[in-house]
C-alpha positions as CSV (number, residue, x, y, z in Angstrom):
1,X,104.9,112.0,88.6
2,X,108.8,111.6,87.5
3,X,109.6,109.7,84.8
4,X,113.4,108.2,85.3
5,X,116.1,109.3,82.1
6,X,117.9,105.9,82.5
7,X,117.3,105.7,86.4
8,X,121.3,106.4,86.6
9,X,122.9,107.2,89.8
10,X,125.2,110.1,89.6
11,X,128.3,111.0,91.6
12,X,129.1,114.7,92.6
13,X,130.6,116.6,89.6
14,X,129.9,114.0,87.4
15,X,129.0,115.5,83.8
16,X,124.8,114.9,82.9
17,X,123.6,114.9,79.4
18,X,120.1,116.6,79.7
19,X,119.1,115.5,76.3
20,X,116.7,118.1,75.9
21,X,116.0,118.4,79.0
22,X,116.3,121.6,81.1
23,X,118.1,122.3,84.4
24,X,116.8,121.5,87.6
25,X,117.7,121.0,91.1
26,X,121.0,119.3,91.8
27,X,122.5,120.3,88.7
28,X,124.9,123.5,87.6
29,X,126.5,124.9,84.8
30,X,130.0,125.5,83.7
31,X,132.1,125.8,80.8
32,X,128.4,125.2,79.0
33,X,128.3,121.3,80.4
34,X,126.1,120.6,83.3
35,X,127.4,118.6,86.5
36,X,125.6,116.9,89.8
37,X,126.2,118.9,92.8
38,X,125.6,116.1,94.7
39,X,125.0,112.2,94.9
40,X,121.9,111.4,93.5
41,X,119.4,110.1,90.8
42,X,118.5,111.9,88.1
43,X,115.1,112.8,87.1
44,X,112.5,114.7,85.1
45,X,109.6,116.3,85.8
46,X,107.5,118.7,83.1
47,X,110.6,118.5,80.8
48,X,113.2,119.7,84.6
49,X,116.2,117.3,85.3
50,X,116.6,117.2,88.8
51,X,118.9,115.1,90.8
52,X,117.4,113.4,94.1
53,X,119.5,112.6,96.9
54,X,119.7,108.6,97.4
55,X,118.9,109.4,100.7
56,X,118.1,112.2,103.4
57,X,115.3,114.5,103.4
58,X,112.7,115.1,100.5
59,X,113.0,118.1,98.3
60,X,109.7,119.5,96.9
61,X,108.6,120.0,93.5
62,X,106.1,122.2,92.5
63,X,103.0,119.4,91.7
64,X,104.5,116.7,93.2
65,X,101.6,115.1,95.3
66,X,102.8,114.3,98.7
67,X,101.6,112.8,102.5
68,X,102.3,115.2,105.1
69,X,101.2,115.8,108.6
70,X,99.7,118.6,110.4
71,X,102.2,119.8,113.1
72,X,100.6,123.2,114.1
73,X,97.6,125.5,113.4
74,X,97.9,129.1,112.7
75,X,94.8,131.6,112.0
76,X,94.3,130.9,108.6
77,X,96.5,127.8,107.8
78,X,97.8,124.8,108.3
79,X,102.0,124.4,109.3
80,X,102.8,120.6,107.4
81,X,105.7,118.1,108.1
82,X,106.1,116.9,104.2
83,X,109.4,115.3,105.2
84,X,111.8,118.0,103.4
85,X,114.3,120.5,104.8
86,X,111.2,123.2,105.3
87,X,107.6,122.6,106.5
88,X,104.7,123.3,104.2
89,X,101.9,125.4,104.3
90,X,98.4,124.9,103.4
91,X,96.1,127.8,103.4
92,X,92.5,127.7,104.0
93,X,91.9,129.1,100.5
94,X,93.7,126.2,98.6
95,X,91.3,123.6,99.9
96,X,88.0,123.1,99.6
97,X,86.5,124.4,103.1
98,X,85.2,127.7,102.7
99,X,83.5,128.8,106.2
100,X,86.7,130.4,107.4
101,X,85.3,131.4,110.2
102,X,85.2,128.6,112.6
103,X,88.5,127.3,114.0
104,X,90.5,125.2,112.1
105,X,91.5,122.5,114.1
106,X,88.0,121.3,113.5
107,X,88.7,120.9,110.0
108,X,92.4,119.5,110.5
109,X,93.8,118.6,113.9
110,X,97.6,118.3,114.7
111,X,98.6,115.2,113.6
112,X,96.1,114.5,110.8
113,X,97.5,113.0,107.8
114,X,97.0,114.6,104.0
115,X,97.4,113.8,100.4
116,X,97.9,117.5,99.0
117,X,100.1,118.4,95.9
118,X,103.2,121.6,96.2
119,X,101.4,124.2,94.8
120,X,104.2,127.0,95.2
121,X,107.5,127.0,96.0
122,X,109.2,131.1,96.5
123,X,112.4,132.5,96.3
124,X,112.5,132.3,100.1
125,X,111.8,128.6,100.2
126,X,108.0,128.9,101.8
127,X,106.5,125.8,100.1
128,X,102.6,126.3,99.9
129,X,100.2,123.5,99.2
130,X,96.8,122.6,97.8
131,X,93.9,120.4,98.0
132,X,92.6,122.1,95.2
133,X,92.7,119.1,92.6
134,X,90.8,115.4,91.8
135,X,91.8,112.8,95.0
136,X,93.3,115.1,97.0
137,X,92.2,114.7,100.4
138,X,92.5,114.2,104.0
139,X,93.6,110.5,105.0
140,X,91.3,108.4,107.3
141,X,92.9,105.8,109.8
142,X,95.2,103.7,107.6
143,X,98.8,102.7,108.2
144,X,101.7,105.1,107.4
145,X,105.4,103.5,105.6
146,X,107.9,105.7,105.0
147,X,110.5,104.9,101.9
148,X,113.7,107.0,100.4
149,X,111.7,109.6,97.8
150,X,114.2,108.2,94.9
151,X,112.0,104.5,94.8
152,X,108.4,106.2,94.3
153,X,108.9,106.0,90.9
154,X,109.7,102.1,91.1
155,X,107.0,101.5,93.4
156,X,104.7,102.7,90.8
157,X,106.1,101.5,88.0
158,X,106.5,101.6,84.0
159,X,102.1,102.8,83.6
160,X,101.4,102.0,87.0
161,X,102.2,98.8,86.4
162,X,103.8,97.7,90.4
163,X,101.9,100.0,92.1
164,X,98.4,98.1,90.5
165,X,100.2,94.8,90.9
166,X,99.7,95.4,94.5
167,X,96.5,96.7,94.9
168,X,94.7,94.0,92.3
169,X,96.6,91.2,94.3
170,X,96.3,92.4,98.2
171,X,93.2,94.8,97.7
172,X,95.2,96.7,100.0
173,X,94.4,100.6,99.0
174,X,97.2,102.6,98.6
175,X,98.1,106.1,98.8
176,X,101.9,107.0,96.9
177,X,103.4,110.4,98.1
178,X,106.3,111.6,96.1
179,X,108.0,112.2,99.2
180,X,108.3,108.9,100.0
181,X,105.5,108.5,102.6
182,X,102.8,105.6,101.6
183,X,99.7,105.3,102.8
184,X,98.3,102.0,103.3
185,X,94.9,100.8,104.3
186,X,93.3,97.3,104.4
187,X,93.1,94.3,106.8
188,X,96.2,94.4,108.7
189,X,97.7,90.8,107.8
190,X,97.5,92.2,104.4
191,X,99.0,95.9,105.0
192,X,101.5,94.4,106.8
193,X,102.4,92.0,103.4
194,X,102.6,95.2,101.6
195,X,105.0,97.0,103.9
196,X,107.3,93.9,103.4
197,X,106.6,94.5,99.4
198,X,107.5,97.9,99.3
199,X,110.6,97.3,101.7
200,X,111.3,94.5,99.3
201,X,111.4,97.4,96.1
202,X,113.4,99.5,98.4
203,X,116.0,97.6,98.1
204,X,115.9,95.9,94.8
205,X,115.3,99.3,93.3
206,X,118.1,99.0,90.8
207,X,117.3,95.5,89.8
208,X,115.9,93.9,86.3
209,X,112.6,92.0,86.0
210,X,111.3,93.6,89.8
211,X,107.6,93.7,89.0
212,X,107.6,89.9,87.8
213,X,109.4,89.2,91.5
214,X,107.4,91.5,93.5
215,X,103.8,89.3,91.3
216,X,105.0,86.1,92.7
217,X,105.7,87.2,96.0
218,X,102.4,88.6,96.7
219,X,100.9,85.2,94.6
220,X,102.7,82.9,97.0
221,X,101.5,85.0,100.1
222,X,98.2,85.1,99.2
């Protein structure tokens, strides 16, 4: 998961101090300083800064675990819509089906939902994927909300702490993809509560004291 440096928003050019940290995406060199190519928030993941657009599409990191969709079938994997610039690929030897034989659209149909993680991302921007890991898995019924990628990391909160706010008050469950899809699954007065919650964080993002706000909302509601 990414853990915020101050949650700052940077502008493009803007200097970064990485702190430690190392270079990731969003961010180049000069003069032996480190600027934002672009608009964004900056992040870490496994000790990377990166800078994530404040809005647009999602751009994969290897491990992120995401929500993505089946959008075509080829003979030994799986095209995915994760919501980025590319699509994503998942091949019948990073999940956990092994009769490769039979066709796969009786395993995953177009359209079928999926929390997987970015296994690989090469030079030539092919981004493979895995269910090769604990929770990973395909995604019955449900409700689908999609959020800017940037607020996942508010959503869940310092610990978990929003994220379990949610669940332990609605009993809604809840599925977080890095790529800013959620996946949401309960009675629907109380999914639908959620979706205004999570809207609700969307917004207030960059405001103090959110998790206390977002507890007495879903106590009043309840």
């Amino acid at each position: 998961m990414y853990l915020d440096i101050e949650r700052k928003i940077v502008l493009p050019g803007e200097e970064i101090n990485l702190e430690g940290m190392k270079q990731g995406n969003g961010i180049y060199h000069e003069g032996g300083k480190f600027y934002a190519y672009q608009m964004g928030v900056v992040q870490v993941y496994n000790n990377y800064a990166n800078i994530i657009p404040l809005s647009g599409k999602y751009y994969p990191v290897r491990n992120d675990r995401i929500i993505a969709k089946v959008i075509d079938i080829a003979p030994s994997f799986w095209i995915m819509d994760i919501r980025g610039p590319y699509p994503g690929f998942l091949h019948i030897n990073d999940t956990p089906w092994r009769n490769v034989d039979q066709d796969l659209s009786k395993i995953l149909g177009i359209g079928d939902t999926v929390f997987l993680k970015v296994n690989e991302i090469t030079e030539s921007r092919q981004i493979w994927l895995s269910l090769k890991d604990a929770g990973l898995r395909k995604l019955e019924g449900g409700h689908i909300v999609m959020v800017q990628p940037t607020k996942v990391s508010r959503i869940i909160g310092k610990g978990g702490s929003m994220v379990n706010t949610i669940k332990e008050v609605t009993g809604v469950r809840v599925q977080l993809g890095q790529n800013g899809v959620v996946w949401l699954d309960g009675p629907v007065e109380k999914v639908m509560a959620v979706r205004k919650i999570l809207k609700f964080i969307e917004k207030e993002a960059h405001t103090s004291g959110l998790t206390e706000r977002v507890k007495k909302m879903l106590e009043e509601g309840r």
